[in-house]
ZATORTOR-946953 format. One record per residue (C-alpha): residue number from 1; z, x, y; residue in one letter. Coordinates in nm, 2 decimals. Layout:
num, zz, xx, yy, residu
NUM, Z, X, Y, a .
...
//
This chain:
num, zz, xx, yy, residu
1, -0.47, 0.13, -0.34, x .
2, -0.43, -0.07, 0.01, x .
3, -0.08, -0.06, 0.13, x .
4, 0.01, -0.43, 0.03, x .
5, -0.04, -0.43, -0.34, x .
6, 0.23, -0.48, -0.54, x .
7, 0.60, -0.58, -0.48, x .
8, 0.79, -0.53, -0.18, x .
9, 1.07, -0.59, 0.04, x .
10, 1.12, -0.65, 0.40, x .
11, 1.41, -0.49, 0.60, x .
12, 1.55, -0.63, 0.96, x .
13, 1.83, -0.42, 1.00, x .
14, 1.86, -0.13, 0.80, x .
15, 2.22, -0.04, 0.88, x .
16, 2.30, -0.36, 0.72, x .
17, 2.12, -0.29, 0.39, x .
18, 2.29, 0.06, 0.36, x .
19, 2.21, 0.42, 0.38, x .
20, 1.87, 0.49, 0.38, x .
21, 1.88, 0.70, 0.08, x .
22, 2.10, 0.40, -0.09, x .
23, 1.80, 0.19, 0.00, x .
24, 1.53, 0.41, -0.15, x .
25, 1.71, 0.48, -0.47, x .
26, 1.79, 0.09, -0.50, x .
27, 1.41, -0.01, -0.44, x .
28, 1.30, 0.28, -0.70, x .
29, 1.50, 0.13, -0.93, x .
30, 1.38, -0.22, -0.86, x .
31, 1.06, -0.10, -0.95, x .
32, 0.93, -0.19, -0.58, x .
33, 0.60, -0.04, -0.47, x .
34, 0.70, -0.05, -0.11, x .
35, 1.00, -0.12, 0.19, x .
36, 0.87, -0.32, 0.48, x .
37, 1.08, -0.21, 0.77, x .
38, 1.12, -0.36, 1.11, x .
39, 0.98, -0.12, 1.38, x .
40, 0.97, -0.29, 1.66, x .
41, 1.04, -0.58, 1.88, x .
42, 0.78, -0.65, 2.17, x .
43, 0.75, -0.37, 2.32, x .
44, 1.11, -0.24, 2.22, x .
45, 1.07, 0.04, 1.93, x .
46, 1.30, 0.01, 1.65, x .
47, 1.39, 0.39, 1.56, x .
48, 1.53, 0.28, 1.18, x .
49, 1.18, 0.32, 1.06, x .
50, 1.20, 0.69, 1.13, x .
51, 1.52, 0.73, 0.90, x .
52, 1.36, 0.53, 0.62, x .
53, 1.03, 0.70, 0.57, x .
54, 1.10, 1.03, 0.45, x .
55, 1.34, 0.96, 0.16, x .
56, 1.08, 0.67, 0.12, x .
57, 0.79, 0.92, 0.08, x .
58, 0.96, 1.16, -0.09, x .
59, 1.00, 0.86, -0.41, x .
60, 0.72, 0.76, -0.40, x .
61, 0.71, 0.41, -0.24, x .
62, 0.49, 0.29, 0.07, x .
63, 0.64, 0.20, 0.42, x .
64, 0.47, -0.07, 0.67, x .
65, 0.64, -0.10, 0.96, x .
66, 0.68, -0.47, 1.06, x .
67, 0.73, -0.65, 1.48, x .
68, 0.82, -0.95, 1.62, x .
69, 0.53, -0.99, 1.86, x .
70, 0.52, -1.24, 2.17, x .
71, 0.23, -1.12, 2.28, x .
72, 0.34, -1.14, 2.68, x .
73, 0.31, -0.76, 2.66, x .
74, 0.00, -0.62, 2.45, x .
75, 0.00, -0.24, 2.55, x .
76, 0.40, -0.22, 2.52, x .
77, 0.33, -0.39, 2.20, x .
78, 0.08, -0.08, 2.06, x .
79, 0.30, 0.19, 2.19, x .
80, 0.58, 0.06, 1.96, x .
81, 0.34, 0.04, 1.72, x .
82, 0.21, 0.36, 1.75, x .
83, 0.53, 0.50, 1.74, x .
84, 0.60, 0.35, 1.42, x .
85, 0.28, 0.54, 1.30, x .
86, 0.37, 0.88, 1.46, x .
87, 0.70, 0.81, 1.24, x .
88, 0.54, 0.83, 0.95, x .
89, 0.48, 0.47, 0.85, x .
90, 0.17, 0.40, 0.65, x .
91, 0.07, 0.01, 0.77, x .
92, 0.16, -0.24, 1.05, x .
93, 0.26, -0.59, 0.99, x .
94, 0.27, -0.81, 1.32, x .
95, 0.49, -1.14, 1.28, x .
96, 0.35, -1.38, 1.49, x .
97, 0.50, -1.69, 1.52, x .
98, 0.58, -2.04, 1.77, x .
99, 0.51, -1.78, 2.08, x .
100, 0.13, -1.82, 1.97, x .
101, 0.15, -2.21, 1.94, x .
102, 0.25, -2.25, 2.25, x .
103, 0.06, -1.91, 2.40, x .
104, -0.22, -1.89, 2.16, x .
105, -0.49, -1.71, 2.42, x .
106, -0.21, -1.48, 2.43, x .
107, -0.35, -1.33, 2.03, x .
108, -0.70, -1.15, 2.16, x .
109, -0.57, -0.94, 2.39, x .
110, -0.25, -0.82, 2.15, x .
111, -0.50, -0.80, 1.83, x .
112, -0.76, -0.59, 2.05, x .
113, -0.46, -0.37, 2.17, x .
114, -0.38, -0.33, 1.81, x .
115, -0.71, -0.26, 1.66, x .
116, -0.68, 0.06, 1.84, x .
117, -0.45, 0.22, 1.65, x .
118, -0.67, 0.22, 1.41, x .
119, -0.42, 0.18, 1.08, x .
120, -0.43, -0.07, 0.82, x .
121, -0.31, -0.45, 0.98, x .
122, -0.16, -0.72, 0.85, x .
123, -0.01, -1.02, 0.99, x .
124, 0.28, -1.26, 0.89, x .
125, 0.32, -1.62, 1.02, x .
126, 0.41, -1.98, 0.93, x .
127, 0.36, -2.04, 0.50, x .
128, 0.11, -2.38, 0.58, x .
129, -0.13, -2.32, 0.86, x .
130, -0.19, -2.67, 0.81, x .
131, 0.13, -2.77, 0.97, x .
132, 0.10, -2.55, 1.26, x .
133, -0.33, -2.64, 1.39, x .
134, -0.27, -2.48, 1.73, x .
135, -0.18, -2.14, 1.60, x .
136, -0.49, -1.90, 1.67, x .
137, -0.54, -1.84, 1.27, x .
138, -0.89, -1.79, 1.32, x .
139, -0.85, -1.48, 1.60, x .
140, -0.59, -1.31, 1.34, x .
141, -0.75, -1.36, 1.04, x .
142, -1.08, -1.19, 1.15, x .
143, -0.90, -0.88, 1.38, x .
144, -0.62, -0.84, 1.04, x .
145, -0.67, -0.71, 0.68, x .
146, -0.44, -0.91, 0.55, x .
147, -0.20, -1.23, 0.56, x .
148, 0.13, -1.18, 0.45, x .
149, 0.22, -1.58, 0.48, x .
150, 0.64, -1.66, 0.52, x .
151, 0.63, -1.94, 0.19, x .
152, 1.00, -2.03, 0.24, x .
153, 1.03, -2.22, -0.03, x .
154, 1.35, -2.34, 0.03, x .
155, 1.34, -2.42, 0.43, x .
156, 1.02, -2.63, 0.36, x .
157, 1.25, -2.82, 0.10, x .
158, 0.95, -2.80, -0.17, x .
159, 0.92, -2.66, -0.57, x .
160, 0.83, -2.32, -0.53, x .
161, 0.52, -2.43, -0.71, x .
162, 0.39, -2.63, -0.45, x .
163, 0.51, -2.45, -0.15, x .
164, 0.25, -2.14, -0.28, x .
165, -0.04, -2.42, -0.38, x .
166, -0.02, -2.55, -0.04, x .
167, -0.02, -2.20, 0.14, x .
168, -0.28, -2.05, -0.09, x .
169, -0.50, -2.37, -0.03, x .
170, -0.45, -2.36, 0.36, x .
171, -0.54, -1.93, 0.38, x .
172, -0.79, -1.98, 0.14, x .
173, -1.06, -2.04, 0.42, x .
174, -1.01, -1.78, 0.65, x .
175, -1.13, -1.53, 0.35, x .
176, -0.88, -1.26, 0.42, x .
177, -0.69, -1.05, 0.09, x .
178, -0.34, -1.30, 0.10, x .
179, 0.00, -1.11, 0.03, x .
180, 0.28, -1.42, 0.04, x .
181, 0.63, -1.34, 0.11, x .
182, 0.91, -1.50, -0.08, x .
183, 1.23, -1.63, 0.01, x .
184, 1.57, -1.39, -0.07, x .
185, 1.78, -1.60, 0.16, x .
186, 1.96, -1.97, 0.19, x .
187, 1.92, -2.24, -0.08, x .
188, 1.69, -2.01, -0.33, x .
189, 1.74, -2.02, -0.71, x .
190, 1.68, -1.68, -0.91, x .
191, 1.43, -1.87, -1.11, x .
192, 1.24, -1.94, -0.81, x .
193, 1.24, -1.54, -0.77, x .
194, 1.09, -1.46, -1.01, x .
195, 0.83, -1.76, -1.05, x .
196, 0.72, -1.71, -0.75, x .
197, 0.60, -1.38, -0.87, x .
198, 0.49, -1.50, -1.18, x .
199, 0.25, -1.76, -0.99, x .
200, 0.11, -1.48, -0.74, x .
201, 0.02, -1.24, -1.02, x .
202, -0.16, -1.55, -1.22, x .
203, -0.35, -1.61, -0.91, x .
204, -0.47, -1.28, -0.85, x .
205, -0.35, -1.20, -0.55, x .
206, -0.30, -0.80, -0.45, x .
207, 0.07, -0.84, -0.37, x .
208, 0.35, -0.97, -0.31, x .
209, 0.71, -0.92, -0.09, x .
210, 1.06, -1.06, -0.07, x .
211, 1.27, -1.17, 0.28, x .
212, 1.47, -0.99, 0.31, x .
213, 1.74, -0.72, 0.22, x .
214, 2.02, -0.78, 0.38, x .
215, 2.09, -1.14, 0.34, x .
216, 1.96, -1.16, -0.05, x .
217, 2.30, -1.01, -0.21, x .
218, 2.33, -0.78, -0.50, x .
219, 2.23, -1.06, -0.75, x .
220, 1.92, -1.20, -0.59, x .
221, 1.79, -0.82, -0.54, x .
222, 1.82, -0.76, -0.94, x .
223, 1.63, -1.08, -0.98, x .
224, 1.34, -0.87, -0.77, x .
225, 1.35, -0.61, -1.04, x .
226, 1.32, -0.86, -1.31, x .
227, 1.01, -1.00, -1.14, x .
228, 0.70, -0.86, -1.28, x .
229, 0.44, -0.75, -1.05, x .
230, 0.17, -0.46, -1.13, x .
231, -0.08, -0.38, -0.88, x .
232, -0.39, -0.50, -0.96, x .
233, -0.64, -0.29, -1.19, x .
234, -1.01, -0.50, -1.15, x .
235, -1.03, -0.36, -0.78, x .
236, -1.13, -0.01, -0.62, x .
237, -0.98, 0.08, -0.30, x .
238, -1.17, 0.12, -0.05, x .
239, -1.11, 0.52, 0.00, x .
240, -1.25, 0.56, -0.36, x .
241, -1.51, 0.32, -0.41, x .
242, -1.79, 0.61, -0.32, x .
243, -1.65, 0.82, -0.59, x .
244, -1.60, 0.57, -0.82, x .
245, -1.93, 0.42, -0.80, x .
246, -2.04, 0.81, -0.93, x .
247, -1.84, 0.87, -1.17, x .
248, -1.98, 0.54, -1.36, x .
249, -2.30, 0.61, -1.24, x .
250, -2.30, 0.96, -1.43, x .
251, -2.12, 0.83, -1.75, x .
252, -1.76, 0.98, -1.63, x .
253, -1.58, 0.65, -1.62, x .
254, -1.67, 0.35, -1.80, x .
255, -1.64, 0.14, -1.53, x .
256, -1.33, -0.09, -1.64, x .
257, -0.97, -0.12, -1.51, x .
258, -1.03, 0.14, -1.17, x .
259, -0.64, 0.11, -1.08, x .
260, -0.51, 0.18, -1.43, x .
261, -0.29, 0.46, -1.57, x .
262, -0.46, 0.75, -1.71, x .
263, -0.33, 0.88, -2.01, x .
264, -0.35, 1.25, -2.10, x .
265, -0.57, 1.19, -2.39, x .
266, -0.80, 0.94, -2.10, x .
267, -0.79, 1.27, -1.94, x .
268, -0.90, 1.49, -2.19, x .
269, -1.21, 1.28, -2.23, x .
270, -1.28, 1.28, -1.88, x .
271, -1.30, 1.66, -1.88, x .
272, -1.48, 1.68, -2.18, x .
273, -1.79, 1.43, -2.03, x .
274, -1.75, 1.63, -1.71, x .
275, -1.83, 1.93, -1.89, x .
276, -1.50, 2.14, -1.81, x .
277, -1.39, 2.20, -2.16, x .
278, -1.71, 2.36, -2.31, x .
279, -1.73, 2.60, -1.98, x .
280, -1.42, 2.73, -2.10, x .
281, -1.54, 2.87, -2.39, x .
282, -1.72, 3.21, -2.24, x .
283, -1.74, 3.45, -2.53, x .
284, -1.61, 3.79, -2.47, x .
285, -1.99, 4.01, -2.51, x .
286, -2.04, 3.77, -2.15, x .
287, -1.78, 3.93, -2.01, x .
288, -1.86, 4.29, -2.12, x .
289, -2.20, 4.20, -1.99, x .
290, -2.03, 4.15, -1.62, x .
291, -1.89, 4.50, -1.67, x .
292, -2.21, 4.63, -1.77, x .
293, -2.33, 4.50, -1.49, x .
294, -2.12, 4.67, -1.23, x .
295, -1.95, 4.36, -1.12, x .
296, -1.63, 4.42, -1.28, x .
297, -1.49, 4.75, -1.28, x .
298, -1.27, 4.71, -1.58, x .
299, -1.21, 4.58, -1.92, x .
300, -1.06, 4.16, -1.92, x .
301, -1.01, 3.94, -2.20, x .
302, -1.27, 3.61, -2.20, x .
303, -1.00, 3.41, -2.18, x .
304, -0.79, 3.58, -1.88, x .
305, -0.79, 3.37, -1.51, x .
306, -0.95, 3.57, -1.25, x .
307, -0.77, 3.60, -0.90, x .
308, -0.92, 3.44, -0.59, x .
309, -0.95, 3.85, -0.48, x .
310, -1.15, 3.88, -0.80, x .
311, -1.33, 3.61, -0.77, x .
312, -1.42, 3.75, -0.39, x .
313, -1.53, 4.11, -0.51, x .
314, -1.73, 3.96, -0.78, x .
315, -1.93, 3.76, -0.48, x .
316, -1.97, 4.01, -0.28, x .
317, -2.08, 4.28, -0.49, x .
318, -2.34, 3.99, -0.61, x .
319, -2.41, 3.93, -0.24, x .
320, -2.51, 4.30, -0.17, x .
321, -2.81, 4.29, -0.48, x .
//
């Protein structure tokens, strides 16, 4: 799956959301896919991320690492970046904002310095590129692999229903995967929480996030645990697509749901098409034969599992005929 499917969270300041074990066993239980943690600042590196990504590996759940970028300082820029990456983070978020209004020549250089790090990028800015023309959408939308638009709701004093149409319209034509970010702060309702999701998933789109931990409160967090949000299913990633395109080609996989959950009886008929439960089946007189043979030196049931040291001798002694 790419790094920004499903539901997630962003963190500023860690130390004000709670241990970092607190916050991994919180967003396991909030059924989150991923934590988007603040990394850096300009060119200032933000060392919270390190502290966050181990616990946050070890259950499970993707970290992005997320900056504030002005853009006056491209290669100070990447290094934090990069740090971020050496940390263990497994995506980069840059949140670009009124710095590129009033600087936007400022976004090639930054976006080329970024493309070297060669990780999955996304970028966050204003929720209606419509109100904001001068912003260089164009630049980040073809250098990025996703938008991660800021629809705040209830700063743009609009339904949650028509804050998203007016986003989704507006990112619509830069033809870029779009991953919204909700409100968790200020004048938000908990049924805006969760139909926020609920209108994200209806549309498609591969995922969603919240802003952010520390100022939502205990109650609005729950509220992200009530909100449904599966990663999609109708999509491969891109890592598998090769594989997956051969394993319907050869009758393996029907072709349907390439994200879903395999079941163990899914499995089983997986291995049987694949062939792997009639090799099992190697009748004893075989394995006498193999004796016979001088390949094995002793007596071993059909159904016994051979060493890797076995295996070897067998090789070689068929290597030496």
């Amino acid at each position: 799956m790419n790094p920004w499917e499903g539901k997630h969270i962003w963190i500023w300041e860690l130390e004000q959301c709670g241990s970092p074990q607190d916050v991994v066993n919180k967003a396991v239980a909030l059924g989150l896919t991923g934590l988007l943690a603040k990394g850096w600042d300009g060119s200032r590196y933000w060392p919270q991320i390190a502290s966050i990504v181990g616990p946050a590996h070890d259950a499970g759940l993707i970290v992005g690492a997320w900056g504030y970028s002005y853009g006056t300082d491209p290669e100070g820029e990447k290094d934090a970046a990069k740090k971020c990456l050496a940390a263990g983070a497994d995506w980069l978020v840059i949140d670009a904002e009124a710095e590129y209004e009033w600087h936007p020549d400022r976004a090639s250089a930054i976006l080329k310095a970024f493309k070297l790090l060669d990780a999955p990028l996304g970028y966050s800015s204003f929720g209606i590129p419509s109100y904001h023309a001068v912003f260089p959408w164009l630049a980040y939308s073809e250098f990025c692999d996703v938008a991660l638009p800021q629809v705040y709701w209830g700063d743009f004093e609009m339904s949650v229903d028509d804050a998203l149409k007016r986003s989704l319209a507006d990112y619509q034509v830069y033809g870029l995967p779009v991953a919204p970010a909700g409100q968790l702060y200020g004048n938000v309702s908990f049924v805006d929480i969760t139909r926020f999701a609920s209108i994200c998933k209806d549309a498609g789109l591969p995922g969603i996030s919240y802003y952010d931990w520390q100022h939502a409160g205990e109650n609005r967090l729950a509220t992200v645990g009530e909100a449904v949000y599966e990663k999609r299913r109708d999509t491969v990633s891109d890592w598998a697509k090769a594989s997956w395109e051969k394993a319907k080609a050869k009758g393996i996989m029907d072709g349907t749901e390439p994200q879903g959950t395999v079941t163990r009886e899914m499995l089983a008929v997986v291995l049987d098409r694949c062939g792997l439960l009639d090799a099992a089946e190697v009748s004893q007189d075989v394995v006498d034969a193999l004796k016979t043979a001088g390949l094995i030196t002793s007596d071993h049931p059909a159904a016994a599992r051979p060493t890797w040291g076995e295996l070897a001798a067998v090789l070689s002694r068929l290597n030496k005929r």
